[in-house]
N, CA, C and O atoms as a GROMACS GRO file, in nm:
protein
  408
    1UNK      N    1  -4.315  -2.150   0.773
    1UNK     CA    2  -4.296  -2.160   0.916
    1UNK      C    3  -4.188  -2.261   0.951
    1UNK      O    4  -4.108  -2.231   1.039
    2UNK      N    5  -4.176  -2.418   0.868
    2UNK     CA    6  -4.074  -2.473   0.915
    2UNK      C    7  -3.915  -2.411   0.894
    2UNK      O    8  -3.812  -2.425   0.959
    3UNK      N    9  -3.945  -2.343   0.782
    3UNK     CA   10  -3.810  -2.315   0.724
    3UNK      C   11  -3.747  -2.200   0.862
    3UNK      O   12  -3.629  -2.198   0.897
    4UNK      N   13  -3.838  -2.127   0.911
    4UNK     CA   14  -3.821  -1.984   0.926
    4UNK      C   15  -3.772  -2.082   1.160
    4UNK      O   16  -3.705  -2.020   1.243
    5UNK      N   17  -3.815  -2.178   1.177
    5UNK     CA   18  -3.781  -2.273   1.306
    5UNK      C   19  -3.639  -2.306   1.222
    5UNK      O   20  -3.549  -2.233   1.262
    6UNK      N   21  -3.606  -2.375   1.141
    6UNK     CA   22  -3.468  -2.469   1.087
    6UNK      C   23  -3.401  -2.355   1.139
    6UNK      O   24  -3.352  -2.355   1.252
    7UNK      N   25  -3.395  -2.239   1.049
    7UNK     CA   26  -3.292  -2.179   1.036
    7UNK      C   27  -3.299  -2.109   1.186
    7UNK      O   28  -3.187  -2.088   1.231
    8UNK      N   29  -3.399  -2.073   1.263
    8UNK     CA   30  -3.333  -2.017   1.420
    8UNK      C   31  -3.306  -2.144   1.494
    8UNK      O   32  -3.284  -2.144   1.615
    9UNK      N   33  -3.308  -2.236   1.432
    9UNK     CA   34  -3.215  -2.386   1.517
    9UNK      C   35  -3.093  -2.358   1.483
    9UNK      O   36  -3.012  -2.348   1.575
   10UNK      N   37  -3.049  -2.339   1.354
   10UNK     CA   38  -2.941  -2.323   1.319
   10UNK      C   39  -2.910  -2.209   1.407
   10UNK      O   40  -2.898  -2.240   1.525
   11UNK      N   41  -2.893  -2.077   1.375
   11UNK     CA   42  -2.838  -1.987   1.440
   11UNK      C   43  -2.810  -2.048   1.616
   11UNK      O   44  -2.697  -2.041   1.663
   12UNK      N   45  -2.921  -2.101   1.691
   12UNK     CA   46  -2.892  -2.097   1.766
   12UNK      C   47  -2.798  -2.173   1.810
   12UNK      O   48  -2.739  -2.152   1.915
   13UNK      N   49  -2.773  -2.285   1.721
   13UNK     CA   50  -2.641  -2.417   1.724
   13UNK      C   51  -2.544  -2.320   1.693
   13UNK      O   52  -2.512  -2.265   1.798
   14UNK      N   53  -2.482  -2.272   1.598
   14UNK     CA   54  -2.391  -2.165   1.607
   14UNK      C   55  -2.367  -2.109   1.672
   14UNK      O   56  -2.249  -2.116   1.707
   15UNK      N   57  -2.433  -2.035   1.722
   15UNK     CA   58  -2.432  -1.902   1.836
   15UNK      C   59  -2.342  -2.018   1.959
   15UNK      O   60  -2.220  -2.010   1.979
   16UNK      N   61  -2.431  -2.116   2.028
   16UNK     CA   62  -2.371  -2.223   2.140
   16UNK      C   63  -2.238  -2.247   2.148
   16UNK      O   64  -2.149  -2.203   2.221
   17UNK      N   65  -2.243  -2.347   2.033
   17UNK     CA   66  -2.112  -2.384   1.970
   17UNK      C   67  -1.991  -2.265   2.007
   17UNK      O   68  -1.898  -2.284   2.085
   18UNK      N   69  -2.016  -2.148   1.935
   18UNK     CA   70  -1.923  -2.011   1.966
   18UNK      C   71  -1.902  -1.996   2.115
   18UNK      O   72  -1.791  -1.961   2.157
   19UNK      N   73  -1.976  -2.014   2.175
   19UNK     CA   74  -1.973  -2.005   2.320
   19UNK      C   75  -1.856  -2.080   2.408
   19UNK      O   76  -1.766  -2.028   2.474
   20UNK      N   77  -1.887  -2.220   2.386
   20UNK     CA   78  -1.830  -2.317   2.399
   20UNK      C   79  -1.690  -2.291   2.350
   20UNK      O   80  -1.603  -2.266   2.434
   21UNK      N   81  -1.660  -2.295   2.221
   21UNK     CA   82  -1.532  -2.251   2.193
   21UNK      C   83  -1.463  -2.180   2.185
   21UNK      O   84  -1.349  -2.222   2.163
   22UNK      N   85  -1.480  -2.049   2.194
   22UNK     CA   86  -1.450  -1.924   2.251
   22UNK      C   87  -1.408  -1.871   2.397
   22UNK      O   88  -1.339  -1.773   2.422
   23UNK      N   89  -1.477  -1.977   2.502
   23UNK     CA   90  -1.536  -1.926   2.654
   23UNK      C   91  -1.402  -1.938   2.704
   23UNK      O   92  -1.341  -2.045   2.694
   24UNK      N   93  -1.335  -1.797   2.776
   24UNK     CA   94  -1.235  -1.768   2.802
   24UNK      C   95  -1.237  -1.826   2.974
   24UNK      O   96  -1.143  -1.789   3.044
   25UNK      N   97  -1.320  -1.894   3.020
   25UNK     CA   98  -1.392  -1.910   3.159
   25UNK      C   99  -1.285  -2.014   3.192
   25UNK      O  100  -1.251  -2.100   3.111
   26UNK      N  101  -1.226  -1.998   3.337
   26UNK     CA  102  -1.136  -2.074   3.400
   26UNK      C  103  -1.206  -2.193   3.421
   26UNK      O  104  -1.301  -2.180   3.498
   27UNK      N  105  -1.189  -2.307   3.376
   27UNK     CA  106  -1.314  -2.451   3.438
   27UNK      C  107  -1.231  -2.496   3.532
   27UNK      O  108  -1.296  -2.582   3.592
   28UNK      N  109  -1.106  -2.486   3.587
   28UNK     CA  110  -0.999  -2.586   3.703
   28UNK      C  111  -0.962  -2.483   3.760
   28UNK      O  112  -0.842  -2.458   3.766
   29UNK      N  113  -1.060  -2.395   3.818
   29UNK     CA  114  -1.019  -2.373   3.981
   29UNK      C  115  -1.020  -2.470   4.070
   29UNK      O  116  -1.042  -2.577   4.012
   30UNK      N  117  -1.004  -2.488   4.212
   30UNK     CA  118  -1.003  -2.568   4.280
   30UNK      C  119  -1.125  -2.550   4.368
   30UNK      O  120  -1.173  -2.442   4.403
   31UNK      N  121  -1.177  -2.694   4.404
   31UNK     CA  122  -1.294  -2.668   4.469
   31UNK      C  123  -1.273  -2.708   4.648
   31UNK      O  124  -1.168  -2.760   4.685
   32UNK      N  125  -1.368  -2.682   4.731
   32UNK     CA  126  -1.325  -2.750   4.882
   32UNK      C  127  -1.300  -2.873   4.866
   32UNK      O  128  -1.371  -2.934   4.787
   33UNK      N  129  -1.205  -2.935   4.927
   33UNK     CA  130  -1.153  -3.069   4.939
   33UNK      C  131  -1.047  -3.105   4.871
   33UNK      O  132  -0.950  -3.164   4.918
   34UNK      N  133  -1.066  -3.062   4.736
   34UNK     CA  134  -0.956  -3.107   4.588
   34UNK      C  135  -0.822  -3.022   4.641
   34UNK      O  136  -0.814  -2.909   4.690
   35UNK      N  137  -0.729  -3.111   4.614
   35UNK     CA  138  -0.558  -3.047   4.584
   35UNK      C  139  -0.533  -2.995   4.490
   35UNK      O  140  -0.542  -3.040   4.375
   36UNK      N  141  -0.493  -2.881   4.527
   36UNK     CA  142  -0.454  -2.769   4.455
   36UNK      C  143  -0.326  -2.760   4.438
   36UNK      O  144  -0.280  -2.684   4.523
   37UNK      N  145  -0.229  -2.813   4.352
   37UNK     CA  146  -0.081  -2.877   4.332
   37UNK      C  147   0.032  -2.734   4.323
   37UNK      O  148   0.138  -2.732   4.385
   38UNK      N  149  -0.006  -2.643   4.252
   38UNK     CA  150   0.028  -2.532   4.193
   38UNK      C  151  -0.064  -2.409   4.202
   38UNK      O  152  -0.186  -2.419   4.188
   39UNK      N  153  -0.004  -2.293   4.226
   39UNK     CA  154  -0.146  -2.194   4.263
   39UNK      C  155  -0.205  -2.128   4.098
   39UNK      O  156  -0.131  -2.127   4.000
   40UNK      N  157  -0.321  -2.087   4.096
   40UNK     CA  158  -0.383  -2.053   3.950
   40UNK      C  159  -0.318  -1.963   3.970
   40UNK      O  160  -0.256  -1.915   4.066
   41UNK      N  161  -0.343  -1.932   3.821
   41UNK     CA  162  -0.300  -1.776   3.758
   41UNK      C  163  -0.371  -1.633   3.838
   41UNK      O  164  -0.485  -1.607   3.876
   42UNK      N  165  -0.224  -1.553   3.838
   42UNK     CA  166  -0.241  -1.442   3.941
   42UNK      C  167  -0.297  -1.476   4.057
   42UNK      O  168  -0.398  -1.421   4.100
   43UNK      N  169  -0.210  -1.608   4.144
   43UNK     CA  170  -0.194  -1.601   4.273
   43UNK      C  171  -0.069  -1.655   4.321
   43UNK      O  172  -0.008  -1.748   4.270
   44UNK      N  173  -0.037  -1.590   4.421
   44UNK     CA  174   0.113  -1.635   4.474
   44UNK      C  175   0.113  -1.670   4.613
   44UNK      O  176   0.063  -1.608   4.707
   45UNK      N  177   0.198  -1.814   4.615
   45UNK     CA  178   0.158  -1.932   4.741
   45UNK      C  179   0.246  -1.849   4.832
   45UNK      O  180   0.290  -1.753   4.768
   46UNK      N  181   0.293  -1.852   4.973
   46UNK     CA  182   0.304  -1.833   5.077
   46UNK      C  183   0.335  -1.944   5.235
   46UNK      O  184   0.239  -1.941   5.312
   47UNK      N  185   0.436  -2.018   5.272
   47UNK     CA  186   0.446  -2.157   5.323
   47UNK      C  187   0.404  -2.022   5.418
   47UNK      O  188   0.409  -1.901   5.395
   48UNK      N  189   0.353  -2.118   5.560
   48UNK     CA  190   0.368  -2.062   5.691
   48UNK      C  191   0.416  -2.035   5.759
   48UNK      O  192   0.366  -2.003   5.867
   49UNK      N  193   0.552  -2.033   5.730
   49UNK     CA  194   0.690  -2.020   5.806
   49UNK      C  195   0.723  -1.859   5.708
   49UNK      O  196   0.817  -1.782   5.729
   50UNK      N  197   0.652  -1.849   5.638
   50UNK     CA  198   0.685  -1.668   5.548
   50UNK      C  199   0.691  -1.533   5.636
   50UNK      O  200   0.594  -1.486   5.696
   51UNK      N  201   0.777  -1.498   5.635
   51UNK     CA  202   0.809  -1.374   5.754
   51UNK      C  203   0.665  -1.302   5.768
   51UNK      O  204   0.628  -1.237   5.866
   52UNK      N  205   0.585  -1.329   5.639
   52UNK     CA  206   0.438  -1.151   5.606
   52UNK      C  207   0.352  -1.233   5.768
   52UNK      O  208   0.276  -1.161   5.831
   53UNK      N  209   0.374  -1.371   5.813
   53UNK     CA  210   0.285  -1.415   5.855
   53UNK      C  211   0.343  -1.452   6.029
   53UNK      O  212   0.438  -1.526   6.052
   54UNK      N  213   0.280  -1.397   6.110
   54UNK     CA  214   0.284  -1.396   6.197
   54UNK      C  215   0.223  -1.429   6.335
   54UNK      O  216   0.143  -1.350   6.386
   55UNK      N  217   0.271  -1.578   6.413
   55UNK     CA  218   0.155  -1.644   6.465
   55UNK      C  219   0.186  -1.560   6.654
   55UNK      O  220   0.277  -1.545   6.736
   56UNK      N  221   0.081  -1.537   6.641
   56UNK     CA  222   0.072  -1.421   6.802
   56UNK      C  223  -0.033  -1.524   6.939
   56UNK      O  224  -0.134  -1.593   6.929
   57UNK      N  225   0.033  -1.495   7.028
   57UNK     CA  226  -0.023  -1.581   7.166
   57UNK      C  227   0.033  -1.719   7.180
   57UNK      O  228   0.136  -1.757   7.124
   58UNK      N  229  -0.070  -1.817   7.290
   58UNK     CA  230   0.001  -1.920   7.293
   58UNK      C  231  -0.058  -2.014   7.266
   58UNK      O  232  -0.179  -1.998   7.247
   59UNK      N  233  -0.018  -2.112   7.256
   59UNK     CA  234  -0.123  -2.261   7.198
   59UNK      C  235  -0.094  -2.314   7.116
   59UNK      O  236  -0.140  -2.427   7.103
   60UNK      N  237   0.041  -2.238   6.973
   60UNK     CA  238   0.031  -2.252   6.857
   60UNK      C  239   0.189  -2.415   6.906
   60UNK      O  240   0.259  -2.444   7.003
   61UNK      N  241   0.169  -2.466   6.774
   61UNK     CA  242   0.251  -2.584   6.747
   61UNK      C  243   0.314  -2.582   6.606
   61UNK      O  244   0.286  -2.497   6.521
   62UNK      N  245   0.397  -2.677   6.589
   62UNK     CA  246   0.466  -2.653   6.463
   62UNK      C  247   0.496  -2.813   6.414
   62UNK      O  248   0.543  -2.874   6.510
   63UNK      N  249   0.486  -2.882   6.318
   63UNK     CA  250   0.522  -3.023   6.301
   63UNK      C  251   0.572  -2.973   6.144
   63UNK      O  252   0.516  -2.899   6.063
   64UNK      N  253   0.729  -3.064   6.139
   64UNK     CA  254   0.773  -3.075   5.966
   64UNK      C  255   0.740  -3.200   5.962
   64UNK      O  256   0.696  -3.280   6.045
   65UNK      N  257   0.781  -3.206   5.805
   65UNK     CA  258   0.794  -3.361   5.761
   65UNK      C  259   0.677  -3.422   5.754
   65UNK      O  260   0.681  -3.544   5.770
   66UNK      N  261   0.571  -3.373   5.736
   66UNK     CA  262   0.404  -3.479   5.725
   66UNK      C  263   0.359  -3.440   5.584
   66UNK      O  264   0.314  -3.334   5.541
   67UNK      N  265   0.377  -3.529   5.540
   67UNK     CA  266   0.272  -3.554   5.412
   67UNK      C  267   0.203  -3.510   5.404
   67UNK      O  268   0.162  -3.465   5.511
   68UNK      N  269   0.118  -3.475   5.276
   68UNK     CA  270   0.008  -3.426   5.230
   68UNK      C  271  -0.032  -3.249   5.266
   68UNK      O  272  -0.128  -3.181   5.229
   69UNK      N  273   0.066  -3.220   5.340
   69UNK     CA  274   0.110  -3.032   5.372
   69UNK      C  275   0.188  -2.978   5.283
   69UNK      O  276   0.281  -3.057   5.266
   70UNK      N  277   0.204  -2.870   5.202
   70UNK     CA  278   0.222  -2.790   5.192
   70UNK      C  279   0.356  -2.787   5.243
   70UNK      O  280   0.376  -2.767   5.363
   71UNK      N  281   0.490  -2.814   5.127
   71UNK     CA  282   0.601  -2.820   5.205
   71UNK      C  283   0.634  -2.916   5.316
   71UNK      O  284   0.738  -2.913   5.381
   72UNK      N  285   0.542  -2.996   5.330
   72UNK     CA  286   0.546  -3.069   5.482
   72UNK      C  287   0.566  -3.039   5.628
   72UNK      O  288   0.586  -3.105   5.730
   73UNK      N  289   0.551  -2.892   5.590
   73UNK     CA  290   0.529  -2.838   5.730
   73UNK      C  291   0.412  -2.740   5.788
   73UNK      O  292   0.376  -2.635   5.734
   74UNK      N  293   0.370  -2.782   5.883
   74UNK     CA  294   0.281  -2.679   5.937
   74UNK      C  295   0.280  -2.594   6.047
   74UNK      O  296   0.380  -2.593   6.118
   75UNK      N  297   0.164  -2.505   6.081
   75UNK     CA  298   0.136  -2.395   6.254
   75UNK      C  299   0.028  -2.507   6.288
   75UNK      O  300  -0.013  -2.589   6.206
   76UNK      N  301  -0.006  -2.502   6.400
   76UNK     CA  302  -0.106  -2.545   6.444
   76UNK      C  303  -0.178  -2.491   6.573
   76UNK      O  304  -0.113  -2.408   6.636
   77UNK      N  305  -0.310  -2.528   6.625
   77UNK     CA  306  -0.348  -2.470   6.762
   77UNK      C  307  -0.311  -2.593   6.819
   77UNK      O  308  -0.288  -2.682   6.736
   78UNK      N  309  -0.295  -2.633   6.979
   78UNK     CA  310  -0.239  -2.765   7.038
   78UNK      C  311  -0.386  -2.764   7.094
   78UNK      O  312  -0.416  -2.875   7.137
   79UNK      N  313  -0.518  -2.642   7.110
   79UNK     CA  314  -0.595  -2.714   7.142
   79UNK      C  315  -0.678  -2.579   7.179
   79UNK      O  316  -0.618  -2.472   7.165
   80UNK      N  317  -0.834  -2.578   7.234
   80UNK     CA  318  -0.906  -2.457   7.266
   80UNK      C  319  -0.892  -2.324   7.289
   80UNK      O  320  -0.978  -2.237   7.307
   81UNK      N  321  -0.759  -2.318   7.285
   81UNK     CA  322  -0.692  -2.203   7.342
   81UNK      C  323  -0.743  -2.080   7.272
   81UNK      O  324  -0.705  -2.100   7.156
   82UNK      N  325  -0.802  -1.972   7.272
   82UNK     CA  326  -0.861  -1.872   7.215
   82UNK      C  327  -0.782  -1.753   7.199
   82UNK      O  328  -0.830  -1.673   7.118
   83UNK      N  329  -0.635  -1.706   7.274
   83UNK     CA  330  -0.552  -1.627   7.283
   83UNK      C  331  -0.500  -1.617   7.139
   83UNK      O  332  -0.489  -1.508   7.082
   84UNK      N  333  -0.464  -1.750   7.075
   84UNK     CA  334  -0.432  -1.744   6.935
   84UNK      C  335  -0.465  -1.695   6.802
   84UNK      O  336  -0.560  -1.719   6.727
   85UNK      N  337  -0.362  -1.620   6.791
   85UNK     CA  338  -0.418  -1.521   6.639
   85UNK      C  339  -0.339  -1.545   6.571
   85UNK      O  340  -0.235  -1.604   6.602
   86UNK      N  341  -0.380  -1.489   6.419
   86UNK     CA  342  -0.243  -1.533   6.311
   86UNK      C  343  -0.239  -1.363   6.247
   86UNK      O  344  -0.348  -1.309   6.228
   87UNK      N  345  -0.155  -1.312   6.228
   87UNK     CA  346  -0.160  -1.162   6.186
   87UNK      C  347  -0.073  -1.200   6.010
   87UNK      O  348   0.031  -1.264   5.992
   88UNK      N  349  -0.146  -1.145   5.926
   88UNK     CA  350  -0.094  -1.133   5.766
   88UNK      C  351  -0.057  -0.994   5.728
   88UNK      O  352  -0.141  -0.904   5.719
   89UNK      N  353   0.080  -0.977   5.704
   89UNK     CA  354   0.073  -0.856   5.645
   89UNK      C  355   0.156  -0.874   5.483
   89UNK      O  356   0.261  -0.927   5.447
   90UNK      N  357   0.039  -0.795   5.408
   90UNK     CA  358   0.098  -0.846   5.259
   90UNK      C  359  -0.040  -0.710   5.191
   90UNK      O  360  -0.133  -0.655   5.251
   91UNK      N  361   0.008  -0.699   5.050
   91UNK     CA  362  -0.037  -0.598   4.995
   91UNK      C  363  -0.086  -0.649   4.874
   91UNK      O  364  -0.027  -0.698   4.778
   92UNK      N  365  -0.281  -0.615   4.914
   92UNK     CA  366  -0.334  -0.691   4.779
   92UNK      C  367  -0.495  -0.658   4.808
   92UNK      O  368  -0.527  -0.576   4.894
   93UNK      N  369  -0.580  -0.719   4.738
   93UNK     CA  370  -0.725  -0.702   4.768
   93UNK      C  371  -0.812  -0.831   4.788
   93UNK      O  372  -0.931  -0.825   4.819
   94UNK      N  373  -0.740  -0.954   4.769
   94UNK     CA  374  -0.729  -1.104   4.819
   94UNK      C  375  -0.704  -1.165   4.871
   94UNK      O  376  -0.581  -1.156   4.863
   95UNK      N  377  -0.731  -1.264   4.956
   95UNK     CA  378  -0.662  -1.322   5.049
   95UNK      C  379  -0.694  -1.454   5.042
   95UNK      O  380  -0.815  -1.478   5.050
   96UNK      N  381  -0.616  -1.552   5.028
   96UNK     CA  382  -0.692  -1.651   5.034
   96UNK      C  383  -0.617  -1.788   5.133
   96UNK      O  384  -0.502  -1.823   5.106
   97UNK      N  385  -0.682  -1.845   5.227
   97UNK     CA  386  -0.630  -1.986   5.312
   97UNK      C  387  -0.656  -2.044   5.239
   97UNK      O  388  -0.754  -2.039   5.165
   98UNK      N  389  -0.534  -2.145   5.244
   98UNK     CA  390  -0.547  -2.322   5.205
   98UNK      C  391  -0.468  -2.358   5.340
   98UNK      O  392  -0.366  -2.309   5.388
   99UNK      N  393  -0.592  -2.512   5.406
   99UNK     CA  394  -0.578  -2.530   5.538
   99UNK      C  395  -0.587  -2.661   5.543
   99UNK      O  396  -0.670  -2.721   5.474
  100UNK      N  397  -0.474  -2.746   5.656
  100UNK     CA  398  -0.535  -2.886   5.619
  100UNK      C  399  -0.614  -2.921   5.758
  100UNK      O  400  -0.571  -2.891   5.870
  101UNK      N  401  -0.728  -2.983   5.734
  101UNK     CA  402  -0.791  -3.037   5.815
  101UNK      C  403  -0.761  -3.206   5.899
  101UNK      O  404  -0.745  -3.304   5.826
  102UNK      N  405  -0.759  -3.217   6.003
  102UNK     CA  406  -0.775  -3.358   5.998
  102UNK      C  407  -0.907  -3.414   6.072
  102UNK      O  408  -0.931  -3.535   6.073
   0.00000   0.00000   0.00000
């Protein structure tokens, strides 16, 4: 009986181990909050000033030159205004915002 426990310890340390070193699993996606410097594999960045993107109604604002953006420039709302939409046109099955908050 001990022998027949050793050896499924063993296997199962093996088996793990393989896991571990094998595991094709992305671990540095980016999570909410963290800077994302460079976009992962099979995705392509997009500044907001990109023709696909199109800011519709009124309210919207624009500031260059600020740190910690994306190019250093941004769109913005100036404030409650609800008329404001952003229209994307681009060809894919993903979509993804990166947005800065303040």
């Amino acid at each position: 009986m001990k022998i027949l426990l050793r050896r499924i310890g063993l296997l199962m340390s093996v088996f793990l181990c393989s896991v571990i070193i094998f595991s094709t699993a992305n671990t540095y996606a980016a999570s909410i909050g963290s800077r994302l410097e460079t976009p992962e594999d099979g995705w392509e960045r997009y500044n907001d000033t990109a023709k696909q993107i199109k800011y519709i109604g009124t309210g919207w604002g624009y500031s260059e030159n600020v740190s910690g953006r994306y190019k250093g420039d941004g769109h913005y709302q100036l404030g409650p205004d609800i008329s404001g939409k952003v229209m994307f046109k681009f060809l894919g099955t993903k979509l993804r915002l990166m947005s800065f908050c303040a």
